[in-house]
N, C-alpha and C positions, 0 to 999 in steps of 0.2 A: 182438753181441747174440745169445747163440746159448741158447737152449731154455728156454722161456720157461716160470717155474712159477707163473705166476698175475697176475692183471688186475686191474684195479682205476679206477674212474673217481673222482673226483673231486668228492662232491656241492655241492660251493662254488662253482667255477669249469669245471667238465666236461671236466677233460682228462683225458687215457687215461694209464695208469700201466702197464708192464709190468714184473714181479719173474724175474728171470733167472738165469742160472747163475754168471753176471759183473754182479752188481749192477741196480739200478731202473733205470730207461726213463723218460721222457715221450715220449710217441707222440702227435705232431702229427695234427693233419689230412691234412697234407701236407708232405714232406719226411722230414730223415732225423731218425729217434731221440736225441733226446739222454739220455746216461748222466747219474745224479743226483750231485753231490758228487764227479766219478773215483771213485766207491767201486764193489769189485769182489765187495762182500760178495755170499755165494750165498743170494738172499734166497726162501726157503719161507714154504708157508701164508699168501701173501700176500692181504690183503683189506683194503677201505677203510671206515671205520666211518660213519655218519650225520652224524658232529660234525668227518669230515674229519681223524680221525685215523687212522694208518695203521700196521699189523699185520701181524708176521712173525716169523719165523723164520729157522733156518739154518744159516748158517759163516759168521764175520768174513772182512773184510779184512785179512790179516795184516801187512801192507806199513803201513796207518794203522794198526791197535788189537793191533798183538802178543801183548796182556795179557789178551786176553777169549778164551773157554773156547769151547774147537771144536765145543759146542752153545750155542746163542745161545739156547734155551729162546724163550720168549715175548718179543718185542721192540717197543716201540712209538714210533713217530715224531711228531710234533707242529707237524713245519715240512716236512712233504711230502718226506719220504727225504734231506734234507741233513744232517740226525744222527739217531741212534737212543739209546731208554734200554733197559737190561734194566728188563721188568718184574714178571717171575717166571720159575722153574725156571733161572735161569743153568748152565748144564755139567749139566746132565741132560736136556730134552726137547727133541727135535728136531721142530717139525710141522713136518709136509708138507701139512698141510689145515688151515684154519681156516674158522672165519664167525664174524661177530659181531652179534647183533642189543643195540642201548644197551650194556646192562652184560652182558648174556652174552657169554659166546664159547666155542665149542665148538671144542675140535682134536680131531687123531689125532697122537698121537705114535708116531714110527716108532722109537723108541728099543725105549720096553715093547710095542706092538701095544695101548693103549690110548684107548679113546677117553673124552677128560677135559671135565666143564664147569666153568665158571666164571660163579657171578654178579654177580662184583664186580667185571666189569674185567681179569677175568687176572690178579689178585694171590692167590687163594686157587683152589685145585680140586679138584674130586672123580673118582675113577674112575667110570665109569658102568656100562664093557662091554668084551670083549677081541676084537678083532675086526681081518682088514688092508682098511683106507678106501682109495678111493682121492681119493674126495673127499666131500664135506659141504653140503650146505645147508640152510639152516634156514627153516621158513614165516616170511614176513614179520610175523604180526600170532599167532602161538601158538610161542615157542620151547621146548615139549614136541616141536614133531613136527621130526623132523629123518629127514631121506633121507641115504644115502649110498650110495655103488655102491662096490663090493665085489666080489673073485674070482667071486662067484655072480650077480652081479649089482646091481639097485636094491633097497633094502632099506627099509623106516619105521622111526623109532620114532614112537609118540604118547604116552613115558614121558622126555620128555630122553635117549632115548640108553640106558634102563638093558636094553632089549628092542627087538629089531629085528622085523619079517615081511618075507619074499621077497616083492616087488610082481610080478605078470604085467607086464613091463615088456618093451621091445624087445630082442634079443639083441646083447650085446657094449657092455651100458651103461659109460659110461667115464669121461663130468662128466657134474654135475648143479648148476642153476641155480633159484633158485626167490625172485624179486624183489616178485612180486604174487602176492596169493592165490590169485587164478584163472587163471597158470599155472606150471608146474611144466616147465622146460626141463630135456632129456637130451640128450648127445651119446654118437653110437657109438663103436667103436673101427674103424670105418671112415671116420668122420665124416657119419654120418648124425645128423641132427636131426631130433628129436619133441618137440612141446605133449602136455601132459596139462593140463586144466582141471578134472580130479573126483580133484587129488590122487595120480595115479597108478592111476586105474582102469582109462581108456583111455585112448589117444592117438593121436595126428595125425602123419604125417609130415610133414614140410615142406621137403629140400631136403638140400644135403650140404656142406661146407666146404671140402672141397677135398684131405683127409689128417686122418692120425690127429690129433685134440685134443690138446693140451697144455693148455692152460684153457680155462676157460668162463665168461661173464657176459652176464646179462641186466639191465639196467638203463633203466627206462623204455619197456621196448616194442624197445630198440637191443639188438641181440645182437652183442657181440665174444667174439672165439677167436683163438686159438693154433695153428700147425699150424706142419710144417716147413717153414722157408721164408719164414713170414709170420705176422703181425696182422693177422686180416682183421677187418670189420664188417659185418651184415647189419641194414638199414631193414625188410624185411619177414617178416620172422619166418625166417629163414634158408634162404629161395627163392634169394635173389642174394645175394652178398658181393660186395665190393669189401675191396683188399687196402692197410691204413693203414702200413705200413711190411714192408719186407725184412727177413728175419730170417737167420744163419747155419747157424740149425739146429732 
């Protein structure tokens, strides 16, 4: 289970999902990780939809799927990572970042340096902006406003994406989270953790993870991440972690 590129809970049944270098995770409670399928696929832009359908990216398994194109383009699953469908860009877009609110879904492909939406589902997209993400979130209840952090920092749009502002945000933003409207989670590239509740005007500190991020998710008030080493989760707004499985790397 080594370097984990993105989290994902589960809104049917609440289990923790991790997208890896070496294929999906379920991450118990307690215990070790179990691999989804033996698939060793390298699954990017990984995010869990509202209907519990499940979203990514990447590089196949070349050992099961020989046949599919060393960019997986947009990929979506429907039985919890034990199969995948292509579902657009097949051998052209590789995200590294996704979110999806219903039918949108917002990536960055690291192929063009563009960042694409879609309102249908990820079957049709548009260019918005050219820009290098490192990650994406989208307001829960307006998917015009979309934050991402970027070489310079936390960024907005309040146009889908077609126009970003530099936010006065904390230095070395690195993920960004944003589950309820009234807050707006950041992690550093030290692993510092901040709330913003006005949208990104100010912010809170609240604690530190333990090492540099690899993901970030806020879901319900529960904050899970990524760091070397570990899946951790924080109950109180990322004062404490507690660490839900060993990671390689």
């Amino acid at each position: 289970m080594e370097h984990v590129h993105g989290l994902g809970v589960d809104p049917a049944d609440g289990f923790l999902y991790a997208a890896t270098h070496y294929g999906v995770f379920r991450v118990p409670e307690r215990g070790a990780a179990a691999r989804v399928a033996n698939r060793f696929q390298d699954t990017m832009g990984f995010t869990i939809g509202a209907d519990s359908r499940f979203y990514g990216s990447g590089h196949p398994d070349l050992r099961l799927e020989p046949d599919l194109p060393v960019r997986l383009g947009l990929i979506i699953s429907e039985d919890r990572a034990e199969t995948w469908q292509p579902a657009s860009l097949a051998g052209e877009a590789d995200f590294h970042a996704l979110e999806v609110r219903d039918e949108v879904v917002i990536g960055w492909d690291s192929t063009t340096g563009s960042l694409l939406a879609s309102s249908d589902g990820g079957v049709s997209w548009q260019e918005r902006s050219s820009l290098v993400v490192q990650d994406i979130a989208v307001h829960p209840l307006d998917t015009e406003r979309i934050a991402v952090t970027t070489n310079t920092g936390l960024e907005l749009s309040s146009d889908g994406g077609r126009s970003f502002q530099l936010l006065d945000a904390p230095a070395g933003a690195s993920l960004v989270s944003w589950s309820s409207a009234d807050r707006l989670v950041l992690a550093t590239v030290d692993g510092d953790v901040h709330h913003s509740r006005d949208d990104g005007a100010t912010w809170e500190s609240t604690g530190n993870m333990g090492g540099r991020p690899q993901a970030l998710l806020d879901v319900g008030g529960a904050l899970y991440a990524a760091r070397p080493g570990a899946v951790v989760q924080s109950d109180d707004g990322g004062r404490t972690w507690r660490t839900r499985v060993v990671t390689s790397g």
